[in-house]
N, C-alpha and C positions, 0 to 999 in steps of 0.2 A: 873719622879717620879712614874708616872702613871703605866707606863710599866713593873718596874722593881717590883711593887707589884703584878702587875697582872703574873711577872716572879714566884716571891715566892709562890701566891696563885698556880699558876698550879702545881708547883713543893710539893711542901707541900699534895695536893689532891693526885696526881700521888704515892705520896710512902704512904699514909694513903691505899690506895686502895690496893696496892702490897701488905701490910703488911695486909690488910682482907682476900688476896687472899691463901697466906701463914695458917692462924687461922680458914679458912675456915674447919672444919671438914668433913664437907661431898664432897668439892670440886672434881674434876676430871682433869686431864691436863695430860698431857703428861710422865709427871715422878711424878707422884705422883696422887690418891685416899685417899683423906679424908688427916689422917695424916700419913698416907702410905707413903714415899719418895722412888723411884725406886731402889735407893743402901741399902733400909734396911735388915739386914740379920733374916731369919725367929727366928733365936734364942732372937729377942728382940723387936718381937710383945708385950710378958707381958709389958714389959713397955710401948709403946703404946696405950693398951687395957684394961688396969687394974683393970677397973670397968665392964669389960664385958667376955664373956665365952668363950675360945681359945680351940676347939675341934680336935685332930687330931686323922687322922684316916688311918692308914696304911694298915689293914689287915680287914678279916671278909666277912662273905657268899656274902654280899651285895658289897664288892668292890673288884672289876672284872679287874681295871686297877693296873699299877704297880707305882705309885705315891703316894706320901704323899698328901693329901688334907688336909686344914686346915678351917676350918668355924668359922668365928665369929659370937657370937650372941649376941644382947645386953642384958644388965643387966637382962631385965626384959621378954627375952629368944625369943625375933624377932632377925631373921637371919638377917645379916649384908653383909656379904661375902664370897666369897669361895676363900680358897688362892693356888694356888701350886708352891712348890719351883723351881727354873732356874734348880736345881741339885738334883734328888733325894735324899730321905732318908739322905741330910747333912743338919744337922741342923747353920750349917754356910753361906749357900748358900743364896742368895738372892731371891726374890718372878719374879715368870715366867708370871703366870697367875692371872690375878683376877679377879673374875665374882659377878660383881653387883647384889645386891638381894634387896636390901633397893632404894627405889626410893628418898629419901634424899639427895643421893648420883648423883650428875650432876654438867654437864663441865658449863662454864659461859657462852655457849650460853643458857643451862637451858636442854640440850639431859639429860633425863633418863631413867630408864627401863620402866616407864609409856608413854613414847613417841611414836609417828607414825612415819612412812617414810616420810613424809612430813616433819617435824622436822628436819630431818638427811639430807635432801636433798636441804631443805634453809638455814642451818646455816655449813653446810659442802661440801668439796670436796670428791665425791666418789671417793677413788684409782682402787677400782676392785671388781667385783660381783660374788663370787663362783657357781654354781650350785651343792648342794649335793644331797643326798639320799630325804631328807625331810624336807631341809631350802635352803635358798639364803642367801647368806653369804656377807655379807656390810662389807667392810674394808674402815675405817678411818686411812690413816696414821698419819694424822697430828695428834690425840691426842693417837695413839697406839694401838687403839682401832679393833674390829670388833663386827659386831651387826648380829645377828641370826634371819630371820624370816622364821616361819614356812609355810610353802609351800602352806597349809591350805589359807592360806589369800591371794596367787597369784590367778592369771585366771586359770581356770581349764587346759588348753591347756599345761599349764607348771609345773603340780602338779606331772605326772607322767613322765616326761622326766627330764634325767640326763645329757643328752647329748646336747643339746642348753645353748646356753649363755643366761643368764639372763642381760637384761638392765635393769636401774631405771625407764624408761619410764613406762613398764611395770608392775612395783609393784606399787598397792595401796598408796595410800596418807594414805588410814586410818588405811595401814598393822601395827601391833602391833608387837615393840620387845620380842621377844621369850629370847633370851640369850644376853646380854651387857657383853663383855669382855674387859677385858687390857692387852696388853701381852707389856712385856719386856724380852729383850735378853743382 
């Protein structure tokens, strides 16, 4: 008798929790940012965002790439998001990128854009460390993710070299995310 309530109670916990995970708005996982789901097509963010301000921006002095970028901002005109479509300029196409701006916005081990390397490196597996121009580039595969730190917060030794591999060992505990991305394909 015992058992099989302690069966119902786990079970019953188990899908309360799934279904906060779901309602969660600011959530982060793998296929899905807030109420973001990976197959949503960009033409039916308004529904999504209805109380808040969908900015796209195609053309203009200021944008130099060839991509639709899309920003939410909430209600009350704090950036939320940056969106870009899988497919240019189709407004049927599904979302590619999305780059965190809101620190609301974090996976359930709690990573957000307010987070250190230390964060990223006790609650995750590193896939791989880019070295760029003027970040080290953190790829998470498991939530989709990659994380940008500015070069600024490495040891000096590897601020001006492009050409070494960057290890985790090497970056600060207390380096701070520069850019938190989602990318879907």
């Amino acid at each position: 008798m015992k058992s099989k309530f302690l069966l119902i109670l786990i079970l019953a916990i188990s899908i309360i929790s799934c279904q906060k995970d779901e309602d969660n708005p600011f959530l982060i996982t793998a296929t899905q940012v807030g109420s973001i789901k990976k197959d949503l097509r960009i033409n039916k963010l308004d529904s999504i965002f209805p109380q808040d301000s969908i900015i796209t921006q195609t053309s203009g002095e200021q944008q130099l790439r060839s991509t639709d970028e899309i920003k939410i901002f909430e209600k009350g005109g704090k950036p939320l998001l940056i969106l870009e479509p899988l497919q240019e300029f189709d407004s049927t196409s599904t979302i590619g990128y999305i780059r965190i701006l809101d620190p609301r916005y974090e996976t359930k081990a709690g990573l957000n854009i307010e987070s250190t390397f230390k964060d990223i490196v006790e609650n995750y597996n590193i896939s791989r460390i880019e070295n760029t121009l003027n970040a080290a580039v953190v790829f998470l595969d498991e939530i989709n993710a990659y994380i940008t730190i500015d070069k600024k917060e490495l040891p000096s030794n590897l601020r001006y070299d492009t050409d070494s591999r960057i290890r985790a060992s090497q970056i600060p505990d207390d380096a701070k995310i520069k850019y938190f991305m989602i990318y879907w394909d």
